[in-house]
C-alpha positions in Angstrom: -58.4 -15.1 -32.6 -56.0 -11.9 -32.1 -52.5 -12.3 -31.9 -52.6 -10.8 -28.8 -54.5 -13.4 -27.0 -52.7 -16.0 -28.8 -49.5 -14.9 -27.6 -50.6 -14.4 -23.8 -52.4 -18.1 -24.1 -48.9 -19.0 -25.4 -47.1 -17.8 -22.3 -49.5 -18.3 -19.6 -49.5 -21.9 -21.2 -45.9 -22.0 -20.9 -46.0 -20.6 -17.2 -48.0 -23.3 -16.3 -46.6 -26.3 -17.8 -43.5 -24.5 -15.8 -44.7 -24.4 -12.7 -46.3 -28.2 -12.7 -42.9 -29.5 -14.2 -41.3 -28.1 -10.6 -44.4 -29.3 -8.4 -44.1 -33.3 -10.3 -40.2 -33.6 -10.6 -38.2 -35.1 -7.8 -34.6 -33.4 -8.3 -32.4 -31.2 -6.3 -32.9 -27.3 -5.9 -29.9 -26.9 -8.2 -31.2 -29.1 -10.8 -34.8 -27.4 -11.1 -33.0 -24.2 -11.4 -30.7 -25.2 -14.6 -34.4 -26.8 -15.8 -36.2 -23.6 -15.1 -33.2 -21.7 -16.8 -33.6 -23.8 -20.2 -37.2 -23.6 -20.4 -37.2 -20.0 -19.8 -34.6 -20.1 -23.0 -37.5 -22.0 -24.9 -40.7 -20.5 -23.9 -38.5 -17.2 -25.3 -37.5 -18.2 -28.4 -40.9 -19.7 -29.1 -42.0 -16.4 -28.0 -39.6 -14.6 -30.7 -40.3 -17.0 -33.1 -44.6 -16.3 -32.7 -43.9 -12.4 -32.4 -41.8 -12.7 -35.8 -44.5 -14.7 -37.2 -47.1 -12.4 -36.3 -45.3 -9.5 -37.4 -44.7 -10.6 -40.9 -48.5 -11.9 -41.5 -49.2 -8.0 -40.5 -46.4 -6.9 -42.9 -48.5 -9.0 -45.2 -51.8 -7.6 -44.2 -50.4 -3.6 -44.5 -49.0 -4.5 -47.8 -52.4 -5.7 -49.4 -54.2 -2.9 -47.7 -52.1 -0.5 -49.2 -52.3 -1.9 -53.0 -56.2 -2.7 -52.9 -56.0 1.0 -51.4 -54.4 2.0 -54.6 -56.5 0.5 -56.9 -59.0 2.1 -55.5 -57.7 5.2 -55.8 -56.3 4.7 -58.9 -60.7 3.8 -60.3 -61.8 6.8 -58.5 -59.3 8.7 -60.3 -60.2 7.3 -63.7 -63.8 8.2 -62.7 -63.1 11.8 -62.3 -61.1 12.1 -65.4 -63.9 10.8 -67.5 -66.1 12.6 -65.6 -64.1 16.0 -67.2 -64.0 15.0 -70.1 
């Protein structure tokens, strides 16, 4: 699964447990706002916390591209040099 998807299925899932949360609760207009305002604070953070997650697994990812990158490099060049020799 991309990251991408995962994160859209993460806030369309939010938006929707949102929007039934208003349609089932039986408070004042007043009330569902301050709810809607503190689960907006948490879908975001959770939103932070996934994008920060994601980011460092591709951090990770880069990181052993670039040194299997290198080794490979690093044979082909030791190749070539006994090649010359």
């Amino acid at each position: 699964m991309s990251a991408g998807k995962f994160l859209g299925g993460f806030l369309i899932g939010g938006a929707v447990g949102a929007l039934v949360g208003l349609l089932l609760a039986p408070q004042s207009g007043e009330e569902t706002r301050e709810m809607l305002g503190h689960r907006a604070k948490d879908i975001k953070q959770k939103a932070e916390g996934t994008v920060k997650e994601i980011q460092s697994r591709a951090d990770e990812i880069v990181e052993d591209l670039q040194n299997k990158g290198d080794a490979i490099v690093n044979k082909i060049q030791g190749f070539i040099n006994q090649q010359k020799a």
